[in-house]
LODRENTI-795678 format. One record per residue: residue number from 1; residue in one letter; x, y, z of N, C-alpha, C in turn. Coordinates in Angstrom, 1 decimal, padded with zeros to 4 digits. Each point is the difference from the previous one (the first is absolute). Layout:
REM residues N
<doti=NUM vovex=a n.c1=X n.c2=Y n.c3=Z ca.c1=X ca.c2=Y ca.c3=Z c.c1=X c.c2=Y c.c3=Z> $
...
REM end
This chain:
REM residues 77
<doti=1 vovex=x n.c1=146.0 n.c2=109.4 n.c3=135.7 ca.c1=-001.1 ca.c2=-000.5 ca.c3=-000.8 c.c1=-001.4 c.c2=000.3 c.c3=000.6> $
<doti=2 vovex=x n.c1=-001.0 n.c2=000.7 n.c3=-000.6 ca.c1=-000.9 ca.c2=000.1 ca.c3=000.6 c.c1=-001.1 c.c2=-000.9 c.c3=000.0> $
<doti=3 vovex=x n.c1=-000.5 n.c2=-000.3 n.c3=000.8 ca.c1=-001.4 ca.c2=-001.0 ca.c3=000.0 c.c1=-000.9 c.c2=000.0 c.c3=-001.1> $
<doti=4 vovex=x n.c1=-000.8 n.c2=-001.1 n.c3=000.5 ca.c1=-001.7 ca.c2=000.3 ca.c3=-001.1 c.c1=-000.8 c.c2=-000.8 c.c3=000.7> $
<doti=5 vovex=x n.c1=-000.9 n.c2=001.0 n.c3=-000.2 ca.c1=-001.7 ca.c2=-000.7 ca.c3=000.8 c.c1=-000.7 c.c2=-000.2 c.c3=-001.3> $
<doti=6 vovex=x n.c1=-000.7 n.c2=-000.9 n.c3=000.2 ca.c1=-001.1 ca.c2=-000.7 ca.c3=-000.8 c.c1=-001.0 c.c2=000.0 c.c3=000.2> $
<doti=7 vovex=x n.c1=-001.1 n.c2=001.0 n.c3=-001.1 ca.c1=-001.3 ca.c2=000.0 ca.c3=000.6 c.c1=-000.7 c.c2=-000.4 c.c3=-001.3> $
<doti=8 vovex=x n.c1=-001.5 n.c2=-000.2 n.c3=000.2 ca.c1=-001.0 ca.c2=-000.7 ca.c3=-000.8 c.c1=-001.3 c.c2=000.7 c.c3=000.1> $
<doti=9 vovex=x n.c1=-000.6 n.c2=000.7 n.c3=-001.3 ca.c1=-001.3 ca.c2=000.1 ca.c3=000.1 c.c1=-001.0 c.c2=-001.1 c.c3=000.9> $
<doti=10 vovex=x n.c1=-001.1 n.c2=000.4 n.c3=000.5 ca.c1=-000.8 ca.c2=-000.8 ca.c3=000.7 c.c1=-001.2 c.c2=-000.5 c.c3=-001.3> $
<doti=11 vovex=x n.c1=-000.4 n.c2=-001.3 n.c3=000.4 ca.c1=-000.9 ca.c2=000.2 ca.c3=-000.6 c.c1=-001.8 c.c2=000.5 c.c3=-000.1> $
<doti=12 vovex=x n.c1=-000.1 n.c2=-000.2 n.c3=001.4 ca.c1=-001.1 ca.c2=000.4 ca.c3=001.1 c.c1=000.0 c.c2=001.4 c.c3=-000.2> $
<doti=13 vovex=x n.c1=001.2 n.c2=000.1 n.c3=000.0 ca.c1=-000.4 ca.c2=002.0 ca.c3=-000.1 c.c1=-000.3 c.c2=000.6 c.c3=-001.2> $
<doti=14 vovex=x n.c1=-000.7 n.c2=001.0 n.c3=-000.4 ca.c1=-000.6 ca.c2=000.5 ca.c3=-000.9 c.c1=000.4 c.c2=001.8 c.c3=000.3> $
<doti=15 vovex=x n.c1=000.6 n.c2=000.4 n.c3=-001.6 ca.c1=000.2 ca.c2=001.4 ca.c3=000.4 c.c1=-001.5 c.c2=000.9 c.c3=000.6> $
<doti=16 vovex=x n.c1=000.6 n.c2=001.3 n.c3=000.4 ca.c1=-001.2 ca.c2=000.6 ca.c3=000.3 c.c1=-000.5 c.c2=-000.3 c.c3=001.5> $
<doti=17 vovex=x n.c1=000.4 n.c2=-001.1 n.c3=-000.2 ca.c1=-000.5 ca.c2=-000.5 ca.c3=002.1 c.c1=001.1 c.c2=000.5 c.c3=000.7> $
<doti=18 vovex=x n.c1=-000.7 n.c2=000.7 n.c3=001.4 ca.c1=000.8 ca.c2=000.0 ca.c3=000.9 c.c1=000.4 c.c2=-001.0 c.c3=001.3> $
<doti=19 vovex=x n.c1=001.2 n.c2=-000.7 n.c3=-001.1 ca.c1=000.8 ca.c2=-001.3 ca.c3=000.7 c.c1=001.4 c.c2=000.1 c.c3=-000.4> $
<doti=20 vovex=x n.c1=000.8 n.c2=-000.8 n.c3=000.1 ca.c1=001.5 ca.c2=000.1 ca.c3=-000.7 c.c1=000.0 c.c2=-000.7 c.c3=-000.9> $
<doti=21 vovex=x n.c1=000.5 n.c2=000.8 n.c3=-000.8 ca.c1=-000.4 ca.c2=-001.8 ca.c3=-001.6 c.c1=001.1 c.c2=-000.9 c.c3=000.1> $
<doti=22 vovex=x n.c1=001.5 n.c2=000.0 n.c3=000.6 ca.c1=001.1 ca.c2=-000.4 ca.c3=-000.2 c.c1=000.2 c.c2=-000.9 c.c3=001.1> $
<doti=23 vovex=x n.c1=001.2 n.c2=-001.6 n.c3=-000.4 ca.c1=-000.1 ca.c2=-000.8 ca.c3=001.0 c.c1=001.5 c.c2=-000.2 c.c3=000.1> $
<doti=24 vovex=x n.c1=000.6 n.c2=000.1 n.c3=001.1 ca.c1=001.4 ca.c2=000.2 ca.c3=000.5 c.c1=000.0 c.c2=-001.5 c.c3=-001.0> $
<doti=25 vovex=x n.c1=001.5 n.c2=-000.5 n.c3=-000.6 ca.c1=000.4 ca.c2=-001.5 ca.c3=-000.2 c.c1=001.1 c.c2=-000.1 c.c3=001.2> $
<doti=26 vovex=x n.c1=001.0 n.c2=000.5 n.c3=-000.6 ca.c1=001.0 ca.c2=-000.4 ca.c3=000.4 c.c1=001.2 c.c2=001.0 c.c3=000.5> $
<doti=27 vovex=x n.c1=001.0 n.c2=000.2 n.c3=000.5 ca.c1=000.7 ca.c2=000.9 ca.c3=-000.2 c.c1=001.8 c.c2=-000.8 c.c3=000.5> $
<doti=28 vovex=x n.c1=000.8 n.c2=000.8 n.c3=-000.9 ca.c1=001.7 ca.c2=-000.2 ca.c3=-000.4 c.c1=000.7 c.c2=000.8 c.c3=000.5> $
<doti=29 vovex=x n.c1=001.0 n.c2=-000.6 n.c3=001.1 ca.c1=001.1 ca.c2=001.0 ca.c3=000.1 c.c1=-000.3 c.c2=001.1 c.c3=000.8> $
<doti=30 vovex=x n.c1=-001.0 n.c2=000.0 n.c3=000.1 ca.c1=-000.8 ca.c2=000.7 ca.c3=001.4 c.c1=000.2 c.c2=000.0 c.c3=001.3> $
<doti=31 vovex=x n.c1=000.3 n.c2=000.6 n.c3=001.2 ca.c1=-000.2 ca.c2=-000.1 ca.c3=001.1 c.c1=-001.6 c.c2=000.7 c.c3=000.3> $
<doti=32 vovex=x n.c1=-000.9 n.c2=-000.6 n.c3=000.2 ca.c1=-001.1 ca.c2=000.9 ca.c3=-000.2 c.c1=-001.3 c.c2=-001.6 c.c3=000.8> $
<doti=33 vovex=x n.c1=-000.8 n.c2=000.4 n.c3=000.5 ca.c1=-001.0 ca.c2=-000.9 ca.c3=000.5 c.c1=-001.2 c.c2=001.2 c.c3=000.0> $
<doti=34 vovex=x n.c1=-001.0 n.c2=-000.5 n.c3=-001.1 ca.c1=-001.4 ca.c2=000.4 ca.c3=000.1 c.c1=-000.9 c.c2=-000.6 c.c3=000.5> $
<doti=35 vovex=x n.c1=-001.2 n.c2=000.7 n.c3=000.5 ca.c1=-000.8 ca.c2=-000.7 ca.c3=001.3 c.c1=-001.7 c.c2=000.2 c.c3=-001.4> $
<doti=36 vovex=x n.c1=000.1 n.c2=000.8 n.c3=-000.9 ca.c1=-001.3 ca.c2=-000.3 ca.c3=-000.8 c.c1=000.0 c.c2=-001.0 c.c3=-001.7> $
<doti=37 vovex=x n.c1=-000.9 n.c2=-000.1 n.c3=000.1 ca.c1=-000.2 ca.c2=-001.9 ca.c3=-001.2 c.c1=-000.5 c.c2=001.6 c.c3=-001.3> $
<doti=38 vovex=x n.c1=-000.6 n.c2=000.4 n.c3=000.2 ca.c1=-000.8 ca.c2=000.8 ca.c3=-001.2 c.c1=000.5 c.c2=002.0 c.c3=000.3> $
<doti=39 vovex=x n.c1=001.2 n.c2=000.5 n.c3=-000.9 ca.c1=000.1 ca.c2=001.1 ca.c3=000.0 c.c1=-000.6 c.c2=001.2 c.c3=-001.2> $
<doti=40 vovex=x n.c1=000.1 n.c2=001.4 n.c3=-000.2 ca.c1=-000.5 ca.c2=000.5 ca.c3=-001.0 c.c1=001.6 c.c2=000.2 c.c3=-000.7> $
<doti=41 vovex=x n.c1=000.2 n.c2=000.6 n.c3=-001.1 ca.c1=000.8 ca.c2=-000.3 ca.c3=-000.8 c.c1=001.0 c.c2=001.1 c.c3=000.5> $
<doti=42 vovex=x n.c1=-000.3 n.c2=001.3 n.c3=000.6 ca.c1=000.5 ca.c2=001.0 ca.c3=000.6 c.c1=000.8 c.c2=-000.5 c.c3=001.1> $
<doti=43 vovex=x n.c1=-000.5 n.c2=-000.9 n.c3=000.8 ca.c1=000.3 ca.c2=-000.5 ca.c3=001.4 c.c1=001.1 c.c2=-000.8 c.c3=-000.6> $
<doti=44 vovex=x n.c1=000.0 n.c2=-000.7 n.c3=-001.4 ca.c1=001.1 ca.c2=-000.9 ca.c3=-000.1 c.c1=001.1 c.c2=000.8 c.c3=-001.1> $
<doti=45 vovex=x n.c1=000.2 n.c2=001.5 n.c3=000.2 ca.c1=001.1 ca.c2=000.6 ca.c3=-000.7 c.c1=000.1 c.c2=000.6 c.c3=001.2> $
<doti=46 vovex=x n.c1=-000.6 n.c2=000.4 n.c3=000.7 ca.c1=000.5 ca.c2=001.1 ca.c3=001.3 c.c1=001.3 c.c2=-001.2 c.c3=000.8> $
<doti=47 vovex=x n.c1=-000.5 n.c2=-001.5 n.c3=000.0 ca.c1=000.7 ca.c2=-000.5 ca.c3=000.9 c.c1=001.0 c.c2=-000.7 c.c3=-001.0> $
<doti=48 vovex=x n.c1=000.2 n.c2=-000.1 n.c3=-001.2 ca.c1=001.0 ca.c2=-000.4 ca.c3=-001.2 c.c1=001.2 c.c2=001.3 c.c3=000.2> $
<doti=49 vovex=x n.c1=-000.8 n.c2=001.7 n.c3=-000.1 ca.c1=001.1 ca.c2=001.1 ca.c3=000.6 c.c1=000.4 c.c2=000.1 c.c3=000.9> $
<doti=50 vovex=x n.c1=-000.5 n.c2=-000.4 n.c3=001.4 ca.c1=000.8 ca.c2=-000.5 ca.c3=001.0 c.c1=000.9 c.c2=-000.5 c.c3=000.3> $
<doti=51 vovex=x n.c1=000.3 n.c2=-001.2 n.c3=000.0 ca.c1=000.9 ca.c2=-001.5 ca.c3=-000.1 c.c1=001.1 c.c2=000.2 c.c3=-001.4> $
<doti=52 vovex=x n.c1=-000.4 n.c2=000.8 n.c3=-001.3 ca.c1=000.7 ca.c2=000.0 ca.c3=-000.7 c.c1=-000.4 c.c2=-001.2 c.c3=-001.4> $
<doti=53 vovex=x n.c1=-001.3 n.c2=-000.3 n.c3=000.4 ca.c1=000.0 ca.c2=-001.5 ca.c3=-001.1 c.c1=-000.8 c.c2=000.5 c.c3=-001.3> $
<doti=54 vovex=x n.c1=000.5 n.c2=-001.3 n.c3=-000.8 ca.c1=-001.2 ca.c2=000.2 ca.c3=-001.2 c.c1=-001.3 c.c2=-000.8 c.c3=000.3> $
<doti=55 vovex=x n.c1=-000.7 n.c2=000.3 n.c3=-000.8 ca.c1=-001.8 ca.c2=-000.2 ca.c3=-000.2 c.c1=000.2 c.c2=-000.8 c.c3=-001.2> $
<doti=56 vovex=x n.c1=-000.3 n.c2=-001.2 n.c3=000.2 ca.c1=-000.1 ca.c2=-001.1 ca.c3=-001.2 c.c1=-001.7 c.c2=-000.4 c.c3=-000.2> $
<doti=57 vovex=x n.c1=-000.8 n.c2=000.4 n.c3=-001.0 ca.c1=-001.2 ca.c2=-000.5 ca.c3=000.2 c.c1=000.0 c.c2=-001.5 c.c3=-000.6> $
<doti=58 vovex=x n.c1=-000.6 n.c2=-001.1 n.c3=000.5 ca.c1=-000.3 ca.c2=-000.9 ca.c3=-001.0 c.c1=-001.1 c.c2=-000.5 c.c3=-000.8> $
<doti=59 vovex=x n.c1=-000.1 n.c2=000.1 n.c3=-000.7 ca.c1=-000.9 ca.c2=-000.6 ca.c3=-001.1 c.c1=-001.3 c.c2=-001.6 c.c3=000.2> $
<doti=60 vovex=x n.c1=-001.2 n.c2=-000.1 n.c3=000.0 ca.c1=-000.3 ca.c2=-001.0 ca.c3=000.2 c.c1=000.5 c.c2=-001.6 c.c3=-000.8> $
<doti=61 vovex=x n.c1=-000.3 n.c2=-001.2 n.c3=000.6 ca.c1=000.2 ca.c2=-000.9 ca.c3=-000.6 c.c1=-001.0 c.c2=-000.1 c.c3=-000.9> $
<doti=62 vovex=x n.c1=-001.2 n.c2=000.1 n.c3=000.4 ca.c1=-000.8 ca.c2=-000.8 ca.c3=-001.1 c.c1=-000.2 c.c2=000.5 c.c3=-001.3> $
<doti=63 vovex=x n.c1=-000.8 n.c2=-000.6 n.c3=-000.5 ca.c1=000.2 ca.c2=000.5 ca.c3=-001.6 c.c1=-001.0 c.c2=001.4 c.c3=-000.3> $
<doti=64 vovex=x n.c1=-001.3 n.c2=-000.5 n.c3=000.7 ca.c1=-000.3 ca.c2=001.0 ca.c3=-000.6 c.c1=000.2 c.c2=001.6 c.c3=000.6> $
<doti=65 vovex=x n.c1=001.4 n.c2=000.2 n.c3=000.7 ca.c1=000.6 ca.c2=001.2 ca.c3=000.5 c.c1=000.9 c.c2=-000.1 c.c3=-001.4> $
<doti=66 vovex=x n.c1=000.8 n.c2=-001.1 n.c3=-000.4 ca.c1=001.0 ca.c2=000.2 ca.c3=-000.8 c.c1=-000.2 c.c2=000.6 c.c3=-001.3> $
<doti=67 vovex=x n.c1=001.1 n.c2=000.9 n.c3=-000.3 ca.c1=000.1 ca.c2=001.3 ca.c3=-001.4 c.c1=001.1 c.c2=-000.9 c.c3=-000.9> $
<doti=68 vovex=x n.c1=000.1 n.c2=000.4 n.c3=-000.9 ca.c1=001.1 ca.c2=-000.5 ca.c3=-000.9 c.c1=001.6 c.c2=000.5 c.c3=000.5> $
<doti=69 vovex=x n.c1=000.0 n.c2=000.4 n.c3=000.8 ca.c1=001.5 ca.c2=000.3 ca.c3=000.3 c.c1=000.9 c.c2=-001.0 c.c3=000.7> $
<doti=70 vovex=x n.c1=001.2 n.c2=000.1 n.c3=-000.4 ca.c1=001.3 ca.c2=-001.2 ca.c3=000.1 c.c1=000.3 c.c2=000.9 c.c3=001.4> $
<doti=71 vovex=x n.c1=000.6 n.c2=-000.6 n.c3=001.2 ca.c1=000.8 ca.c2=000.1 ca.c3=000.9 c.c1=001.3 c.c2=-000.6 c.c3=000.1> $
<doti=72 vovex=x n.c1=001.3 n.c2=001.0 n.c3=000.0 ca.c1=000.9 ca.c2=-001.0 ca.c3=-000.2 c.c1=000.9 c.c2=-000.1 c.c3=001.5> $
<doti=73 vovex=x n.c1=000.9 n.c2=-000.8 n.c3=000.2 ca.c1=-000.4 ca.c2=-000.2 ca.c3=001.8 c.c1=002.1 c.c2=-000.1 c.c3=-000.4> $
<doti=74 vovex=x n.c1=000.9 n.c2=000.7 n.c3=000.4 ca.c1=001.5 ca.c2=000.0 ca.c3=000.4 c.c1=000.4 c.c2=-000.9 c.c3=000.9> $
<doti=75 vovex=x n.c1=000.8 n.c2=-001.0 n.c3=-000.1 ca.c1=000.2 ca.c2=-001.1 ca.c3=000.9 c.c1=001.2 c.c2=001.0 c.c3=001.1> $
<doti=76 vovex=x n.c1=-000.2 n.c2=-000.6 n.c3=000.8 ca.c1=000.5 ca.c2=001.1 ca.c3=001.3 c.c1=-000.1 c.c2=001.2 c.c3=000.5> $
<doti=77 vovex=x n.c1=-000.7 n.c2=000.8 n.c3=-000.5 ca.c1=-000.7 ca.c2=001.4 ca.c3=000.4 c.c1=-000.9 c.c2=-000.1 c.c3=001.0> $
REM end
């Protein structure tokens, strides 16, 4: 089974700047220990092709990020 890391747009970052817009969450099934809080989006598929994992982005909570789309969530997956 292969892993998944979990990453998050930032909100402090702004395209066009040079910063990393992306915020490590979490990661599954992984043997893997990262040492940076804020990566570029490149840096988080080079190391997803590495290790073998998927790249799950998540979506914000608040409302005014939220679109009209349904997420439907598989109990045990």
């Amino acid at each position: 089974m292969a892993g998944k890391i979990f990453y998050r747009e930032r909100e402090k970052a702004e395209e066009g700047k040079k910063q990393p817009r992306f915020k490590l969450v979490a990661v599954a099934d992984v043997n893997l220990k990262i040492y940076g809080k804020h990566l570029r989006k490149s840096e988080l598929e080079q190391i997803a092709q590495a290790v073998g994992a998927e790249l799950i982005m998540l979506t914000h909570g608040d409302k005014k990020y939220k679109e009209d789309t349904e997420v439907e969530v598989e109990p045990g997956t």
